[in-house]
C-alpha positions in Angstrom: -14.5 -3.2 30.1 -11.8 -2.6 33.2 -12.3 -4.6 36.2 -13.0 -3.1 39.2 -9.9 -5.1 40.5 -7.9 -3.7 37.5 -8.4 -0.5 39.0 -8.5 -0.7 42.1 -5.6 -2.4 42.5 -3.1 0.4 41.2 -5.3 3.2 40.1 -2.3 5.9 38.9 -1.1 3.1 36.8 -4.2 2.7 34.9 -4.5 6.2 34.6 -0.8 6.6 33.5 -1.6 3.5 30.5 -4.9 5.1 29.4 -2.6 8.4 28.5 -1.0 6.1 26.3 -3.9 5.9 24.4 -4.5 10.0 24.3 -7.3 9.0 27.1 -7.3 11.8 29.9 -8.7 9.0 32.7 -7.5 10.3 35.8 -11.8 12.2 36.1 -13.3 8.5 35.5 -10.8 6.5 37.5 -11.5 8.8 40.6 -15.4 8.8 39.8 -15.3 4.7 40.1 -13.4 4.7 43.0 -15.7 6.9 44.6 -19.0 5.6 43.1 -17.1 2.1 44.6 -17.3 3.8 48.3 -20.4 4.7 48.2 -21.7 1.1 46.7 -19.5 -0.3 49.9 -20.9 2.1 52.0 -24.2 1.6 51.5 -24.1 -2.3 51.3 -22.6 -1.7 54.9 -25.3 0.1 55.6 -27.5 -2.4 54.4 -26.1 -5.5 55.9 -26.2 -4.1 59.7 -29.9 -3.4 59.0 -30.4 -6.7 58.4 -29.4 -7.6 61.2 -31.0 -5.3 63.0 -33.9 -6.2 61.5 -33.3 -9.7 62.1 -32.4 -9.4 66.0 -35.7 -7.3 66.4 -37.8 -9.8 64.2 -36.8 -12.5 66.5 -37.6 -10.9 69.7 -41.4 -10.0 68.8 -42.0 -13.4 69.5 -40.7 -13.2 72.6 -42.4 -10.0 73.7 -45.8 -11.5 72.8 -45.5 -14.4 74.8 -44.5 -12.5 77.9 -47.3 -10.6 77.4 -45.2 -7.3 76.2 -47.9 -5.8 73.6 -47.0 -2.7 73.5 -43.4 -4.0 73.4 -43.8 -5.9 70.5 -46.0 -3.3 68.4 -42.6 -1.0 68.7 -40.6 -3.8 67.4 -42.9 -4.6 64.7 -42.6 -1.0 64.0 -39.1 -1.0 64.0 -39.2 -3.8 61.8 -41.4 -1.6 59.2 -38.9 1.3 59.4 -36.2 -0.9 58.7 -37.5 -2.9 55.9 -38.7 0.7 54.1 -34.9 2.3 54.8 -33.5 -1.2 53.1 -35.9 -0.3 50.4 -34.5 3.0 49.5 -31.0 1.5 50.0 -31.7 -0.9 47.7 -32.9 2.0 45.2 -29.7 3.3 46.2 -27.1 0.6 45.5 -28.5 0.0 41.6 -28.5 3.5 41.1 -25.3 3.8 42.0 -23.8 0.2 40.4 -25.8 1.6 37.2 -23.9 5.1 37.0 -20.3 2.8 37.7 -21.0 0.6 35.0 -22.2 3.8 32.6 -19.0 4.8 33.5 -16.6 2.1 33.5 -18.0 1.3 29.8 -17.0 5.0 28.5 -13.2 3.8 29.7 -10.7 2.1 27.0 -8.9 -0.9 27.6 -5.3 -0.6 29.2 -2.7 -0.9 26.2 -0.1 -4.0 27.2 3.4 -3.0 27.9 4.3 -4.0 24.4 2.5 -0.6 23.0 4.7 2.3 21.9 3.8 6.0 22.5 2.3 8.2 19.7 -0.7 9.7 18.5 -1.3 8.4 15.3 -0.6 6.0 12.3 2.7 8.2 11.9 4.4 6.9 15.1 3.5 2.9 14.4 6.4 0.6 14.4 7.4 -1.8 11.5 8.0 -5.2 12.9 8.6 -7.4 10.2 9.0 -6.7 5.8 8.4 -9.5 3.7 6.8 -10.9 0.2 8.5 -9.4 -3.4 7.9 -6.3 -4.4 6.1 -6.1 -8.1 8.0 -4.9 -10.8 5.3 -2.7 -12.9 5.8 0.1 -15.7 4.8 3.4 -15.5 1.7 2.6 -17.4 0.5 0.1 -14.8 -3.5 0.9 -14.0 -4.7 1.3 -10.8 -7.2 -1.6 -9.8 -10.3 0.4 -10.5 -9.1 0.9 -14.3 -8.1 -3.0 -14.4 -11.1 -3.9 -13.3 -13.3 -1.9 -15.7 -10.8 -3.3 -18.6 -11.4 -6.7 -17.5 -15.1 -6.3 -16.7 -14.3 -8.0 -13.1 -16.1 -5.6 -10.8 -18.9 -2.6 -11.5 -18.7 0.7 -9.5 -21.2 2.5 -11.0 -23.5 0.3 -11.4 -23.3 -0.8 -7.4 -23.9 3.4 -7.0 -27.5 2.5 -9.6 -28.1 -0.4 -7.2 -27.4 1.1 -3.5 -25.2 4.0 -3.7 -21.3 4.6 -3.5 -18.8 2.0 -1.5 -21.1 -1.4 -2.5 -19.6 -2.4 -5.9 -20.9 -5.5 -7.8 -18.2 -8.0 -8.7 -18.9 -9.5 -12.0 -17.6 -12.8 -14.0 -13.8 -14.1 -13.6 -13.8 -10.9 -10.6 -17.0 -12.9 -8.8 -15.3 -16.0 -9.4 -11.7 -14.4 -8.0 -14.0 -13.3 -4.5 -15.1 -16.5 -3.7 -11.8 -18.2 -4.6 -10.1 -16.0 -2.3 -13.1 -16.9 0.5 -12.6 -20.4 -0.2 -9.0 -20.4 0.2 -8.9 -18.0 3.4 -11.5 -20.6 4.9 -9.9 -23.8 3.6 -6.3 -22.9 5.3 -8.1 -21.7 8.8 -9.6 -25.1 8.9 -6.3 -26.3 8.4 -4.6 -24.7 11.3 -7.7 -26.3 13.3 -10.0 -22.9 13.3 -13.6 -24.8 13.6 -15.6 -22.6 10.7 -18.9 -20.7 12.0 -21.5 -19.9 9.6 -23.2 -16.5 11.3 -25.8 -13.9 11.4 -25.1 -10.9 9.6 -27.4 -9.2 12.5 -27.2 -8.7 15.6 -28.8 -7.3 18.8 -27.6 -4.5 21.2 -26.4 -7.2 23.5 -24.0 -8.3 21.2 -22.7 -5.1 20.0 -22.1 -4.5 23.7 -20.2 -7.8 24.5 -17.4 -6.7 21.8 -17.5 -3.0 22.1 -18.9 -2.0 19.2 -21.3 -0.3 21.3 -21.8 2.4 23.3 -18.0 3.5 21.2 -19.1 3.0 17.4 -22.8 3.4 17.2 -22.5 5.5 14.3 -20.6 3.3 12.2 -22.7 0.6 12.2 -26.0 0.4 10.2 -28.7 0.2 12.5 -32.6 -1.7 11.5 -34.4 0.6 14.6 -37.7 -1.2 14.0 -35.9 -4.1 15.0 -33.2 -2.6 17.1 -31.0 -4.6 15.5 -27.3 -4.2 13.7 -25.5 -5.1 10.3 -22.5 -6.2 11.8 -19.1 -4.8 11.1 -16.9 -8.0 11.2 -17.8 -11.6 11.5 -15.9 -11.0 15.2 -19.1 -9.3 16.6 -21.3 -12.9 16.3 -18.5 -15.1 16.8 -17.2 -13.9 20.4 -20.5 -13.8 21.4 -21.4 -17.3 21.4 -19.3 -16.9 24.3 -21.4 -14.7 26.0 -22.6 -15.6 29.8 -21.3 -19.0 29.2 -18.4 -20.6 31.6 -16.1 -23.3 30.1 -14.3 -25.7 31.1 -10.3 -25.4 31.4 -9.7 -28.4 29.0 -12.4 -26.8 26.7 -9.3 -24.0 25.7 -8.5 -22.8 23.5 -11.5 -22.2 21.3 -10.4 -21.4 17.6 -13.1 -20.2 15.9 -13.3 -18.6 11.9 -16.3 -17.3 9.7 -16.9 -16.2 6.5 -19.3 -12.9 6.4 -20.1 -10.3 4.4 -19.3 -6.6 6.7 -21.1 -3.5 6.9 -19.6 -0.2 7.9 -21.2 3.5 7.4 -17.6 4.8 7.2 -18.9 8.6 8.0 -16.9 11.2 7.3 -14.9 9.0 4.9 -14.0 10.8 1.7 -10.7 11.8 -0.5 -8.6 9.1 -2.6 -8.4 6.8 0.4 -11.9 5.5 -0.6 -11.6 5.2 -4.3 -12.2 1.9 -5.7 -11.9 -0.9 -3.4 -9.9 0.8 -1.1 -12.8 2.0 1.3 -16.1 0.3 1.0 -19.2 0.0 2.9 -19.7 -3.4 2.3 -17.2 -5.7 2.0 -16.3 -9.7 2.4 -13.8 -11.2 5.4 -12.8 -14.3 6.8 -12.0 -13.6 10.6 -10.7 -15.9 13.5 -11.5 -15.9 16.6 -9.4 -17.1 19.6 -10.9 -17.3 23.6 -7.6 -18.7 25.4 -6.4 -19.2 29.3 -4.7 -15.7 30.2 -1.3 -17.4 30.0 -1.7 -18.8 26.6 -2.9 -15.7 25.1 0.3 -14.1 23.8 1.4 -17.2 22.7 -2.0 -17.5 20.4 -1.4 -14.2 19.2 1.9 -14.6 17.3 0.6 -17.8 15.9 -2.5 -15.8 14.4 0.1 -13.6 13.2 2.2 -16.3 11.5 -1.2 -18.0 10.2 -2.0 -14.3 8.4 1.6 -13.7 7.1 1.6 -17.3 4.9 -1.7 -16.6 3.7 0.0 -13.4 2.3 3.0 -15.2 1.6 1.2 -18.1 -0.5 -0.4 -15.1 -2.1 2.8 -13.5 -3.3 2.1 -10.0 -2.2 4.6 -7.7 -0.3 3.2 -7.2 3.1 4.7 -5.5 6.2 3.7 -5.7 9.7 2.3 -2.7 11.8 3.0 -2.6 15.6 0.2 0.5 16.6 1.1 3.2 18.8 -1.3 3.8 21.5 -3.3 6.2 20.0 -3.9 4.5 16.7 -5.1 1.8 18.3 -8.7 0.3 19.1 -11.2 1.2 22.0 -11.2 -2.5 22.5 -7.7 -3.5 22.2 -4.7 -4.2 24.6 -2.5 -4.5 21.6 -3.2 -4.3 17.6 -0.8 -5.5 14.9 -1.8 -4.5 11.2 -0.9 -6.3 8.3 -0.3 -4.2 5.0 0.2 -5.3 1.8 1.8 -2.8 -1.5 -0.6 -1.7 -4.1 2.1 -1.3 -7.1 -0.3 0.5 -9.1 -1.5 3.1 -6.0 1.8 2.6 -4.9 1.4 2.8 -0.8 0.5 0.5 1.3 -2.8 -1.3 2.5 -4.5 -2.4 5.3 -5.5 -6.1 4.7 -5.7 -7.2 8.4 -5.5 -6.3 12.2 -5.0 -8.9 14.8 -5.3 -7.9 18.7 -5.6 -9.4 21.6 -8.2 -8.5 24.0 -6.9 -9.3 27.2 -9.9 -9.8 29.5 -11.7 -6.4 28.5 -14.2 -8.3 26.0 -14.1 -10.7 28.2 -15.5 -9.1 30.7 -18.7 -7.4 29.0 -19.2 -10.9 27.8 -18.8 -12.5 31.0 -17.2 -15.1 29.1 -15.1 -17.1 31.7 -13.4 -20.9 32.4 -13.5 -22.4 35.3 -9.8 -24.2 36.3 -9.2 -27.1 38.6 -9.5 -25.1 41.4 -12.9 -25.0 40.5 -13.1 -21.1 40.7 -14.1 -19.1 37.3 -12.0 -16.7 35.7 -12.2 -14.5 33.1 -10.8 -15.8 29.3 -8.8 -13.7 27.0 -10.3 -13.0 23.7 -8.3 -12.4 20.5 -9.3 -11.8 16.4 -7.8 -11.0 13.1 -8.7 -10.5 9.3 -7.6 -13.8 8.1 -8.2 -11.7 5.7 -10.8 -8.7 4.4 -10.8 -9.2 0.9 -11.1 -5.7 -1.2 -7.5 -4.4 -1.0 -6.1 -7.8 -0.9 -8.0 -7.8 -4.2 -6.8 -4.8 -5.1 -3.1 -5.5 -4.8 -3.6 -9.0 -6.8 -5.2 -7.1 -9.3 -2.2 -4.3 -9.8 0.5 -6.4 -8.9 -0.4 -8.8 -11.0 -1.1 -7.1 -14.4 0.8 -8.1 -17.6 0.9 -7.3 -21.1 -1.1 -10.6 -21.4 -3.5 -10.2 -18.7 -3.7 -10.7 -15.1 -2.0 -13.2 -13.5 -3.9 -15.1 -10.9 -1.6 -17.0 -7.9 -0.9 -20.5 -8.2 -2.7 -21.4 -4.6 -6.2 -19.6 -6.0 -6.0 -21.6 -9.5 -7.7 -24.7 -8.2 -10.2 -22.4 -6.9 -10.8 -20.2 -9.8 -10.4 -22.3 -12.3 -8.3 -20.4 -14.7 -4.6 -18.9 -14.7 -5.4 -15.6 -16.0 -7.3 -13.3 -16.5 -7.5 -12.0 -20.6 
């Protein structure tokens, strides 16, 4: 969430960068601002009852001893007056830090100076085009068709099991999942990501420290005896092993990946957005996760951007690169690039990855913070990307790929997989 300093600071700025983001904040700013008066106020109030209360405290003693009873009774009532209106100050002040923090959690992050205007995926910016374009016939089969052909992953029989959007991969199409998990993994651990094995779970706590909640609730599948999540991305556990914990300086940056399996209710999802692999509910990712010194940040995030475009590259697929517009970007997020790759079959593109940085916004739910050489503690920046969700990336290899002969399977997954093609 904001800092109150954010805000504070320049207040008609923050509400002029939230409008980037279609957020009306000009209502909220105002409430913090006053709900921060009053706070002030009343810990004013409180501190020179204190020392009231101290300055009369230490005369009772006094009064007794010069034989002042009565004196000293008044002062010891005083004392109790005091005491029961710090009381109800005290009451006072949480109520009121509560309803600013309900508050200051309803409030996006600011979008970073780098964020164009527009309202939706229409106005985002191409950065960067690369990787070759298939050349397919007009009998190419989507990847849903391919896959029935080849026997390489079962819709229906994922709808028998659980129900639409968790297919079951099957044979040389299981085998081409976890070569593409291996090979996402093995190549983070080369560009010295340390790999995390994690829950799949997690508590409101968590959900909390990465935004997930109170903004997406409904997305996420929720186990209410337990009061626990299915997480959505491999990011959720990750960042928070940073939570409440203060580094060191020389401890940064912290490059962290995982392997997980995601869940997401996707509600309201429906058309031919979601067909085959193209939406699921379940799904398999290898993310990366960055916590970096403020000043490094942007820096780290156009070197997760370079570590996502050669895994596409060393892939072979046709990708471009997405700079969102401030209102199709995240709650979360000070800046999102997505990464798309061409479906020749579908023919449009496909969202295979989104890498943001953070700013201090996570950071601060987390309370995830470094302490420099001037021994005070700051708050870190945190950062992710798919590195990379694997059903559309499967998808493209799967159209893009097709031959008379079979499907051709990229030279980089063969050691993996264990064959060339798939017949």
């Amino acid at each position: 969430m904001l800092t109150l300093q954010q805000i504070k600071s320049n207040p008609a700025e923050v509400v002029e960068r939230l409008a980037i983001k279609g957020f009306d904040g000009k209502e909220a700013i105002d409430k913090v601002l006053a709900l921060d008066e009053q706070r002030r106020l009343l810990q004013l109030d409180n501190d020179n009852k204190a020392a009231e209360l101290n300055r009369i405290a230490a005369s009772i003693g006094s009064l007794m001893k010069e034989g002042k009873r009565e004196e000293a009774e008044q002062a010891k009532s005083q004392v109790a007056g005091l005491k029961e209106a710090q009381r109800t100050i005290a009451q006072q002040l949480a109520e009121t830090e509560q309803e600013q923090h309900n508050l200051l959690v309803t409030i996006p992050n600011l979008p970073c100076a780098m964020v164009p205007r527009g309202t939706s995926a229409a106005d985002n910016v191409v950065e960067k085009t690369g990787g070759p374009m298939p050349e397919l016939g007009e009998d190419a089969l989507p990847h849903w068709d391919l896959a029935k052909k080849y026997n390489l992953i079962d819709f229906d029989l994922g709808v028998k099991i659980t129900g639409a959007g968790f297919p079951v991969y099957m044979g040389k199409g299981a085998r081409l999942q976890r070569a593409l998990i291996q090979f996402f993994l093995d190549e983070a651990n080369k560009a010295g990501y340390l790999e995390i094995e994690p829950p799949y779970v997690v508590n409101a706590a968590s959900g909390y420290g990465t935004g997930q909640l109170p903004d997406k609730e409904g997305q996420m599948y929720h186990c209410q005896v337990d009061d626990l999540y299915l997480i959505p991305t491999a990011e959720v556990p990750v960042t928070n092993i940073y939570r409440d914990v203060i580094l060191r300086e020389e401890e940064l940056p912290k490059k962290n990946c995982a392997y997980s399996a995601c869940f997401r209710r996707e509600a309201g999802s429906y058309g031919k957005d979601v067909r085959g692999l193209n939406r699921l509910h379940q799904f398999d990712k290898v993310e990366i996760v960055r916590i970096e010194r403020p000043e490094d940040s942007y820096a780290a995030l156009e070197e997760m951007k370079d570590h996502v475009q050669g895994l596409l590259d060393k892939l072979g697929l046709p990708w471009h690169i997405l700079r969102l517009c401030g209102g199709d970007m995240s709650f979360t997020s000070a800046i999102t690039f997505d990464f798309e790759v061409w479906s020749g079959a579908q023919k449009r593109w496909l969202e295979v990855s989104s890498v943001s940085n953070f700013e201090t916004y996570q950071a601060n739910r987390l309370k995830c913070r470094y302490r420099g050489a001037d021994k005070k503690t700051k708050l870190c920046h945190t950062l992710n990307g798919s590195a990379l969700a694997l059903p559309r990336i499967m998808a493209a290899l799967l159209e893009n790929n097709q031959t008379p002969e079979g499907i051709v399977v990229p030279e980089c997954l063969r050691r993996y997989t264990g064959f060339d093609i798939i017949d």
